[in-house]
C-alpha positions in Angstrom: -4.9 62.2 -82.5 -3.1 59.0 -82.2 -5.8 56.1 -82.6 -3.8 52.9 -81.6 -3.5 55.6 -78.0 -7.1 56.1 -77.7 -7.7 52.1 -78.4 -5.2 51.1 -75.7 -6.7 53.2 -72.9 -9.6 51.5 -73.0 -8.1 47.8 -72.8 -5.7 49.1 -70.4 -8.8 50.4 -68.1 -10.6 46.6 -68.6 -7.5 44.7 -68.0 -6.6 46.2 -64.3 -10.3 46.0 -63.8 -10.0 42.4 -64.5 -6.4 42.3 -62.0 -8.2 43.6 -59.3 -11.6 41.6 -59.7 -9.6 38.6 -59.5 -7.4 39.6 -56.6 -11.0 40.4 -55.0 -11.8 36.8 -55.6 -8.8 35.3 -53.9 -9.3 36.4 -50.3 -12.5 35.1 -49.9 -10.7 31.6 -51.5 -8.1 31.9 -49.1 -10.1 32.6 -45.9 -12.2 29.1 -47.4 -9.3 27.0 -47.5 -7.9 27.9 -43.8 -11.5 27.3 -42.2 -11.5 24.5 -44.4 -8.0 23.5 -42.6 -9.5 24.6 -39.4 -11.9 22.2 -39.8 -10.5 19.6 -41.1 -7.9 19.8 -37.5 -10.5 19.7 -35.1 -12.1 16.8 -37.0 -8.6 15.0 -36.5 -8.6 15.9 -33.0 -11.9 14.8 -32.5 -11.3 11.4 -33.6 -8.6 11.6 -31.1 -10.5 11.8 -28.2 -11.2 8.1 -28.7 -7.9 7.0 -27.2 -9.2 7.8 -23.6 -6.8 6.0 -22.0 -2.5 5.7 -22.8 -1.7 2.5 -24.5 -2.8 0.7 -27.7 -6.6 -0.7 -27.5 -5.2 -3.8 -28.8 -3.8 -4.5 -25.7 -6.8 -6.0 -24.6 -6.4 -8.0 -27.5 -2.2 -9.2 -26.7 -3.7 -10.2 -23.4 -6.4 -12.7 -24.8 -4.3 -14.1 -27.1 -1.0 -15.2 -24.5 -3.4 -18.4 -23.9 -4.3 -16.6 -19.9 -0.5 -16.6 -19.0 -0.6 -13.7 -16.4 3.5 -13.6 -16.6 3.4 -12.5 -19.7 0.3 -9.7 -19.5 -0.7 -7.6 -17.0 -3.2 -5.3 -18.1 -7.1 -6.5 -17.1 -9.6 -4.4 -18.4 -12.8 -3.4 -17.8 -14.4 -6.7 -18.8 -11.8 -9.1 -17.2 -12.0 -9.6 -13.6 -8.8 -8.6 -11.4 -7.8 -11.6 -9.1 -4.5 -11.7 -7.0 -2.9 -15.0 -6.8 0.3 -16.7 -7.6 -1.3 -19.5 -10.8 -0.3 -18.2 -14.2 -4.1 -18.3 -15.0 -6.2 -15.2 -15.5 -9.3 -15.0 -13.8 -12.4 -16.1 -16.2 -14.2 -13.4 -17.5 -17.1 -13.6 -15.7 -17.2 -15.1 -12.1 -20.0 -16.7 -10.8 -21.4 -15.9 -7.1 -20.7 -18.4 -4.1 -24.4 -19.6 -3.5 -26.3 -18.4 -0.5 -22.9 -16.4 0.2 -23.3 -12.1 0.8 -19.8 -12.1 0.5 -20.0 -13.4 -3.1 -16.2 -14.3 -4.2 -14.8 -13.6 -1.0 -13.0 -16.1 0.5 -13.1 -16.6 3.9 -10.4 -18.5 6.8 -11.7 -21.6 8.7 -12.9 -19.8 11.8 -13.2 -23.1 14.0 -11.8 -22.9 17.7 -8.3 -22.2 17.8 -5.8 -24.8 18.8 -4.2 -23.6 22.3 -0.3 -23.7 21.7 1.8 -26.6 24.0 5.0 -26.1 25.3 5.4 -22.6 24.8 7.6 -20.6 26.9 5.6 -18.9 30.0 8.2 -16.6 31.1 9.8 -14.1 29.9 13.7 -14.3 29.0 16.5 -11.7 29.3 17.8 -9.8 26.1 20.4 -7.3 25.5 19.3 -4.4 27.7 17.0 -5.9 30.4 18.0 -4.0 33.9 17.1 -6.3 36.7 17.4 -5.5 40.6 19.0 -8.0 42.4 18.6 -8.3 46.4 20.3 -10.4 48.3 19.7 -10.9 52.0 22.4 -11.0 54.5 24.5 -9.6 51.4 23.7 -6.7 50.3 27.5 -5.9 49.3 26.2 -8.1 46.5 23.2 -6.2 45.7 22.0 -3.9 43.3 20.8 -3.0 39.7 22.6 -4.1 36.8 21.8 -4.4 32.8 22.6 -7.5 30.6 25.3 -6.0 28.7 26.1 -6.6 24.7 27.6 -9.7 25.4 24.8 -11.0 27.4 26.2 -10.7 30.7 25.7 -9.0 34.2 28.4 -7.7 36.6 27.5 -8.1 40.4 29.8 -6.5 43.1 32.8 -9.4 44.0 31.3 -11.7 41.7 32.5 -12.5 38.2 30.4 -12.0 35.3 27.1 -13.9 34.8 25.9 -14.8 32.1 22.1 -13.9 31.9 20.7 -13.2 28.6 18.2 -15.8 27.0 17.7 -17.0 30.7 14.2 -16.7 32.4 14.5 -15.0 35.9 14.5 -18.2 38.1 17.3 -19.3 36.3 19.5 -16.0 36.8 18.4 -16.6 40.6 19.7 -20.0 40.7 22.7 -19.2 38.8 23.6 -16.3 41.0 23.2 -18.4 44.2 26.0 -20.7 42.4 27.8 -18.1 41.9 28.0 -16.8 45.8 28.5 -20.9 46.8 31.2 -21.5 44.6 32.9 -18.0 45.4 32.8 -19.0 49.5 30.7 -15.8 50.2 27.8 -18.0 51.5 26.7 -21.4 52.5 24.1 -23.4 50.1 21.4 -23.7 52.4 21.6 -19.9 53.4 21.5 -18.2 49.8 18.1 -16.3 50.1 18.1 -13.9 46.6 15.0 -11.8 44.7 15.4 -10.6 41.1 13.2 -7.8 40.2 12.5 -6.6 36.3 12.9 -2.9 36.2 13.0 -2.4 32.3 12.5 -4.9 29.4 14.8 -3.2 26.8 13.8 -2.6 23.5 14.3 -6.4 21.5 15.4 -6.8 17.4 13.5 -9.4 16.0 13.5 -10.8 12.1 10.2 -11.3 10.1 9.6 -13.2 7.1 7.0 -14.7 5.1 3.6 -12.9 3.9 4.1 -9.5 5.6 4.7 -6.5 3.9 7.5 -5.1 5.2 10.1 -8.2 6.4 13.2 -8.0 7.4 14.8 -6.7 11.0 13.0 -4.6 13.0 12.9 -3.2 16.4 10.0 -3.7 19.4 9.1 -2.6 22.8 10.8 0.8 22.2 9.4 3.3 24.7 9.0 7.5 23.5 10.7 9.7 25.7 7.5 10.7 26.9 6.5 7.5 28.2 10.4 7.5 29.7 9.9 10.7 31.4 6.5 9.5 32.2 7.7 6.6 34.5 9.1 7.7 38.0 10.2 4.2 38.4 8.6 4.3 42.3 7.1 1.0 41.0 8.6 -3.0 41.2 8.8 -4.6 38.1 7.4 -3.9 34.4 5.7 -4.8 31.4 6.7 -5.9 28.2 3.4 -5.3 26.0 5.2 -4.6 23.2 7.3 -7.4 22.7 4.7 -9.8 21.4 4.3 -11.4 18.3 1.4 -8.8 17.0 3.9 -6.3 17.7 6.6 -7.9 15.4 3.7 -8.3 12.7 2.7 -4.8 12.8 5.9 -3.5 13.1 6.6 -5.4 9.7 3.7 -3.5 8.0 1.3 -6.2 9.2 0.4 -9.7 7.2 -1.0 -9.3 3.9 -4.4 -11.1 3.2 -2.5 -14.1 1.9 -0.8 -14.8 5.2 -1.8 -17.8 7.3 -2.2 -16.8 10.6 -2.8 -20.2 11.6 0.5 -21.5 11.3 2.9 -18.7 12.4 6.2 -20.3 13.2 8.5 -18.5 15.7 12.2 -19.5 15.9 14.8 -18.8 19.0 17.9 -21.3 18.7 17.2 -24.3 17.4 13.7 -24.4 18.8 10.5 -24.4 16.6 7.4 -22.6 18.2 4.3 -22.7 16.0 1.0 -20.5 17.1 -2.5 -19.5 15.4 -3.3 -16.2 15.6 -6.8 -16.8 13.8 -8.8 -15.4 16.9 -7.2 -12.1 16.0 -9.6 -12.1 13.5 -12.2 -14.2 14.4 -12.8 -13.2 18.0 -11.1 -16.8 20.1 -9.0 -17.2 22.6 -5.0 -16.4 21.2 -1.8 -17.9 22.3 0.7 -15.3 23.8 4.6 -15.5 23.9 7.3 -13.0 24.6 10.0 -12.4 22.3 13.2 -11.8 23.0 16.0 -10.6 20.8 17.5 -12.6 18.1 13.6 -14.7 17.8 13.0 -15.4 13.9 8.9 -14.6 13.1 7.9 -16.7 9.7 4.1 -16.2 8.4 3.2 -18.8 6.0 1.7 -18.0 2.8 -1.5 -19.3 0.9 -1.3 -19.0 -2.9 -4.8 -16.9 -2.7 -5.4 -13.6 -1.1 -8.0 -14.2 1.8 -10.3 -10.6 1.8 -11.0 -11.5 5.8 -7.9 -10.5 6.5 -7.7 -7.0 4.8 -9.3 -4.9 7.5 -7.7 -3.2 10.9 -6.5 -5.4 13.6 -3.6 -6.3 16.0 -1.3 -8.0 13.4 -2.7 -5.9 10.4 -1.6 -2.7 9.0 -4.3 0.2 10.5 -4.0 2.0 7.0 -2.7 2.2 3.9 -1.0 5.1 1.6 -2.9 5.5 -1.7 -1.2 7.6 -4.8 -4.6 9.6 -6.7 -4.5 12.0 -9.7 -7.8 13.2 -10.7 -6.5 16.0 -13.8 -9.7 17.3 -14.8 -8.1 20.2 -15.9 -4.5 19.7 -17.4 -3.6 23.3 -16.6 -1.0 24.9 -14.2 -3.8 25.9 -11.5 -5.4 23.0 -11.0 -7.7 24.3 -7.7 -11.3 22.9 -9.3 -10.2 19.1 -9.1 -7.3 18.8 -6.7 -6.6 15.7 -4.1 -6.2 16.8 -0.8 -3.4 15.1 1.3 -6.1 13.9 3.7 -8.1 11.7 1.1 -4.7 9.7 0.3 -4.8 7.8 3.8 -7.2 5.2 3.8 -8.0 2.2 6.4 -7.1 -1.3 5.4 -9.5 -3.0 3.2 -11.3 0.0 1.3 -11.6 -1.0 -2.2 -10.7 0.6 -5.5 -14.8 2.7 -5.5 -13.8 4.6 -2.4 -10.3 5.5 -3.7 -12.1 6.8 -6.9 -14.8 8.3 -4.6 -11.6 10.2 -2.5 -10.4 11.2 -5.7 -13.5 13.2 -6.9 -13.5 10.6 -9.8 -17.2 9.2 -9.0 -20.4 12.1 -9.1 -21.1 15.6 -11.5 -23.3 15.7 -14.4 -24.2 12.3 -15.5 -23.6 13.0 -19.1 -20.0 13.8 -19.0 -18.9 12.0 -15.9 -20.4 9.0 -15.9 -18.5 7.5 -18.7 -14.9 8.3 -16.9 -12.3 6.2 -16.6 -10.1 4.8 -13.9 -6.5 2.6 -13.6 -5.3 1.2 -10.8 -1.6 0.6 -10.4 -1.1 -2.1 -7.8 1.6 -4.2 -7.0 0.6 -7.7 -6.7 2.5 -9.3 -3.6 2.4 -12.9 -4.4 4.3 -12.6 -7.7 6.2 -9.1 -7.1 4.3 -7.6 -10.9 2.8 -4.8 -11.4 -0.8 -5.1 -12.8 -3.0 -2.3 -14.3 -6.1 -2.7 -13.9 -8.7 -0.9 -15.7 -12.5 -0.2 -14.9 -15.3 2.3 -16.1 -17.0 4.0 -13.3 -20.5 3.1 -14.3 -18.7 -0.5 -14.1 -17.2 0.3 -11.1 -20.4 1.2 -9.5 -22.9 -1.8 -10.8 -20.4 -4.2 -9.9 -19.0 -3.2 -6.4 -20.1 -6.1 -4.5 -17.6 -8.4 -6.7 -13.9 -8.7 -5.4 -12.8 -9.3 -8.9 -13.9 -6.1 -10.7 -13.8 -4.1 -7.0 -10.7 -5.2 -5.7 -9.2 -3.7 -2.3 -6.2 -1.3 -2.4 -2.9 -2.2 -1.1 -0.6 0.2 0.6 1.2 2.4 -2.1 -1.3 1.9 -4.8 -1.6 4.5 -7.7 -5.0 5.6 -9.0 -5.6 7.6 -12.4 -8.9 9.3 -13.5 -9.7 9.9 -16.8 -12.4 12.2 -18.3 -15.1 11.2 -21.0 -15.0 11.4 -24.8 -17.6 14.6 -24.3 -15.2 16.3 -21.9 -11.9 15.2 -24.0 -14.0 16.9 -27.1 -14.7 20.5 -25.0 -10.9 20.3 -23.8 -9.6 19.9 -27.0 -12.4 22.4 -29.3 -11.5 24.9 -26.2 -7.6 24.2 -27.2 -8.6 25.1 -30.9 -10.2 27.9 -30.3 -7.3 29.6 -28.4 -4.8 28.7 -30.5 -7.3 29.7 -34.2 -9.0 32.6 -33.0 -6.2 35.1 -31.9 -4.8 33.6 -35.3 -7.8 34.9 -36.8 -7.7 38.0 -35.1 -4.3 39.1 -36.0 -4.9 38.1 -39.6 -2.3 35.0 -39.7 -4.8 32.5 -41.4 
C-alpha cells in the first residue's frame, strides 16, 4: 500500500472542496455588484430628473448678467416678468400694480371722442373692374354696360375710349357728355345721361405698418355663391368690403401695438388720415372706400396696448396656437393628446388658457402641480423670438398680471413639461424594463 497515495486522496478531496466553496461564494458577489450597478444607475438617473426643462440652468444666470439688454437674451423665466416692447430693457422683476386699476399693468388707448375725418372722399371711385350701365336718352345707340378695362378705360358704342378709372361717377357723366359734344352726336344743352354701378370689382390694396400680415392683398372679392346668389334684377350695388377694416383684416388684423388713431391712407399723392379708435371703444368711425392701388399705413407705438387684443372689425377673430403636452413619450400617445380643436383660440386668450387647452393645468396635485410650461412667441416689435418660462402653480397665482400671463399671438408654440415626481416614475419604469428581463434571462 502506497502511503504518499493514500495521503494525497485526502488533500485532493479538501482542495476541490475548497474550489467549489469558493466558486459558491462568487455568485452571490457577482449578483451584489450588478444590483450594486443597478443601483448606483437609477441614482444617476434620478439626479437627472432635475434638468426639467432643455437648456443650462444658468441661463437664468447669462440673462442677469447682460446688464437687462433684451438683444442679447431672450429667455425670461419664471421669476422675470415677460413684457413686449421695442426698449433694450428687461422688464423689472417684479411689477407693481396701477393703483385703483382692475386691469393692473394693462395699458389702455385714450378712449376720448373720436375726431371726425375732413375732406375725405364721399364717393366712391372707379377701379380696374367696375361695370357700370350707362343710359343715355335720345341715344341709346350710345348705351349700354361696359367695364373699366386694365388700362382704366371704358369703350362706348361710336365713342372713343374714356378714361374712367380713379374717377367718381359724376365725373364719368360729365366726361361722357364731352365726349358726345365734341364728337357732334349731340348739342350741350341736350346731353341728358345716367350711370348706374352694377358691380364694384374686387380692388388690390397695400398694407403696412403694425399689422400682421402686410404686404398686397386683395378685397371685396365675392364667392361664387354669393355670384350665383345675385340675379342682378336690382340697380346698383354695394361695396361693403372695400373698406379700410376690410384691408386691416385682410392683412391679419393690427397687432396690439398699432395706433388706430392715426391710420394714414395714401391714393396718388394725396394723404388721408382717419381714427378708427371707436372700433374699439364704441364712437362714431370715419368711413372711406378704397379703390385699387390705395396704400393703408398703421402707425406703431413702441408698447403693446392689451385693449386691442380681442375680436373686432380691424382685428384678427382668432389666432393659431402650436401645443405639445407629452405626458407619455411613447409611440401611442392616446392618454394626453391635443385635439386639433383646442389649437384655435380667439384673440386675446392668454398663455393659462393655452396651457388649460393643452391638458397642462389639473390631475393629482402632487405630481401635476409642479409642471412646467414654455412659450415660444415671436415678439413683433423687434422680429426675436423669446421663450418664456413659467411654473403652473405660478401661472395660476399670478394670472391677473400681463407680465407673467401674457396673451398669445397667432402661431405661438407651447411646451408642457411633467414634474420631478413623474420624471422619477418615467425613468424607474425605464429601469425596470430594460433590468428586469436582464435579470430574467440571467445577463446581469
Amino acid at each position: 500500500m502506497d502511503c504518499n497515495h493514500s495521503l494525497n486522496q485526502p488533500m485532493t478531496a479538501a482542495y476541490g472542496a475548497q474550489q467549489t466553496r469558493s466558486g459558491a461564494n462568487s455568485l452571490p458577489a457577482k449578483r451584489q455588484l450588478n444590483a450594486f450597478s443597478a443601483l448606483l444607475l437609477m441614482a444617476i438617473a434620478t439626479a437627472l430628473t432635475g434638468c426639467v426643462l432643455p437648456g443650462h440652468p444658468e441661463e437664468a444666470q447669462i440673462c442677469d448678467s447682460v446688464e437687462d439688454d433684451m438683444t442679447q437674451c431672450h429667455f425670461y423665466d419664471s421669476d422675470t416678468p415677460y413684457m413686449r416692447s421695442k426698449t433694450t430693457k428687461r422688464a423689472p422683476k417684479v411689477i407693481s400694480q396701477m393703483p385703483n386699476s382692475p386691469l393692473g399693468t394693462t395699458w389702455l388707448m385714450d378712449s376720448t371722442k373720436a375726431q371726425r375725418a375732413v375732406n375725405l372722399p364721399k364717393n366712391i371711385r372707379l377701379s380696374v373692374g367696375d361695370r357700370v350701365k350707362v343710359n343715355i336718352l335720345n341715344g341709346q345707340e350710345f348705351s349700354g354696360s361696359v367695364e373699366v378695362n386694365n388700362d382704366g378705360y371704358i369703350y362706348l358704342p361710336y365713342l372713343d375710349p374714356i378714361h374712367a378709372k380713379g374717377l367718381e361717377v359724376k365725373q364719368l357723366s360729365n366726361a361722357i357728355a364731352q365726349h358726345l359734344v365734341e364728337a357732334d352726336f349731340m348739342l350741350k344743352n341736350s346731353v341728358r345721361l345716367s350711370i348706374t354701378p352694377i358691380k364694384w370689382a374686387p380692388v388690390q390694396v397695400t398694407v403696412s405698418g403694425g399689422v400682421f400680415e402686410p404686404g398686397q392683398h386683395q378685397i371685396n372679392k365675392k364667392t361664387d355663391t354669393e355670384i350665383k346668389d345675385d340675379d342682378a334684377g336690382h340697380s346698383g350695388d354695394q361695396a361693403a368690403e372695400r373698406s379700410i377694416a376690410a384691408a386691416l383684416r385682410a392683412s391679419g388684423g393690427v397687432r396690439p401695438d398699432a395706433n388706430i388713431s392715426e391710420i394714414m391712407v395714401i391714393r396718388d399723392q394725396h394723404t388721408f388720415k382717419l381714427d378708427l379708435s371707436g372700433v374699439i371703444h364704441g364712437y362714431p368711425v370715419p368711413a372711406m372706400t378704397l379703390m385699387s392701388g390705395d396704400h393703408i399705413h398703421v402707425p406703431q407705438h413702441d408698447y403693446f396696448d392689451d385693449a386691442l387684443a380681442r375680436p373686432s372689425q380691424i382685428t384678427a377673430p382668432g389666432i393659431k396656437v402650436f401645443l405639445s403636452n407629452l405626458t407619455q413619450p411613447a409611440t401611442s400617445n392616446s392618454q394626453s393628446a391635443v385635439d386639433t380643436d383646442t389649437t384655435r383660440f380667439p384673440y386675446g386668450t392668454r398663455l393659462l388658457n393655452g396651457a388649460i387647452a393643452a391638458n397642462c393645468v389639473g390631475g393629482a396635485q402632487t405630481t401635476n402641480a409642479s409642471r412646467h410650461i414654455l412659450l415660444f412667441t415671436k415678439n413683433p416689435l423687434t422680429a426675436e423670438v423669446d421663450v418664456v418660462e413659467r411654473s403652473i402653480d405660478s401661472l395660476i397665482r399670478h394670472s391677473w398680471e400681463t407680465g407673467m400671463n401674457p396673451i398669445l399671438m397667432p402661431g405661438d408654440g407651447i411646451a408642457c413639461y411633467d414634474s420631478r415626481v413623474t420624471n422619477i416614475r418615467e425613468i424607474a419604469r425605464s429601469v425596470t424594463e430594460i433590468f428586469v428581463p436582464a435579470t430574467l434571462v440571467e445577463i446581469l
